[in-house]
C-alpha positions in Angstrom: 15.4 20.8 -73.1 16.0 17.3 -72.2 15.5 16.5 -68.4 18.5 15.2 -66.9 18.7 11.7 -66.0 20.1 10.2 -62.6 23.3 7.5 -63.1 23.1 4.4 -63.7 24.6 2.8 -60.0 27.4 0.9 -60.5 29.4 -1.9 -58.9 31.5 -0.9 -55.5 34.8 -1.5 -56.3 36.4 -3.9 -54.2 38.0 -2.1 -51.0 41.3 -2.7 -49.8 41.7 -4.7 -46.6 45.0 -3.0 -44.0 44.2 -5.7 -41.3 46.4 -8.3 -40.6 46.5 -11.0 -42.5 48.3 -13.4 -40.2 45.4 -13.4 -38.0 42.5 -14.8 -40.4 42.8 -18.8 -40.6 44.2 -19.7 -43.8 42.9 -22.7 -45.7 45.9 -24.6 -44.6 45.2 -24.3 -40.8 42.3 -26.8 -41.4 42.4 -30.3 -42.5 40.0 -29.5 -45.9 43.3 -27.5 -46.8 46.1 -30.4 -46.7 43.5 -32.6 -49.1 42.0 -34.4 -45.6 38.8 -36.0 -46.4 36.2 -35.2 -43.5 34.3 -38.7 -43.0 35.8 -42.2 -43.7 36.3 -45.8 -42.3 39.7 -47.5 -42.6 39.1 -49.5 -45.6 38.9 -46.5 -47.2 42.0 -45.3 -45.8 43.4 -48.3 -46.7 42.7 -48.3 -50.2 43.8 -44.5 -50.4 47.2 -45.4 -49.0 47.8 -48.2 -51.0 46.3 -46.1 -53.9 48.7 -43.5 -53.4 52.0 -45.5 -52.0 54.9 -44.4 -54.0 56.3 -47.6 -55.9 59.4 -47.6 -53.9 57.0 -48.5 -50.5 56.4 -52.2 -51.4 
């Protein structure tokens, strides 16, 4: 007779999270989320806006 051999362990599933979710910051409710850079001087920020000025802006 073969001896019996102990299962290989595998990967937890992911468990599923009740809390609420309104009360973890979103990536929104910093300023990385709306596409703010974190560091810059206003030459910068000048060349971003006129980068990025929609054509009827002149």
């Amino acid at each position: 007779m073969s001896t019996p051999t102990a299962p290989e362990p595998r990967d937890p599933k992911p468990a599923l999270v009740f809390d609420d979710p309104l009360s973890r910051p979103s990536s929104d409710d910093t300023d990385r989320g709306w596409g703010e850079r974190p560091e810059g001087d206003s030459a910068a920020d000048l060349q971003r806006f006129l980068d990025e000025k929609p054509p009827h802006h002149i």
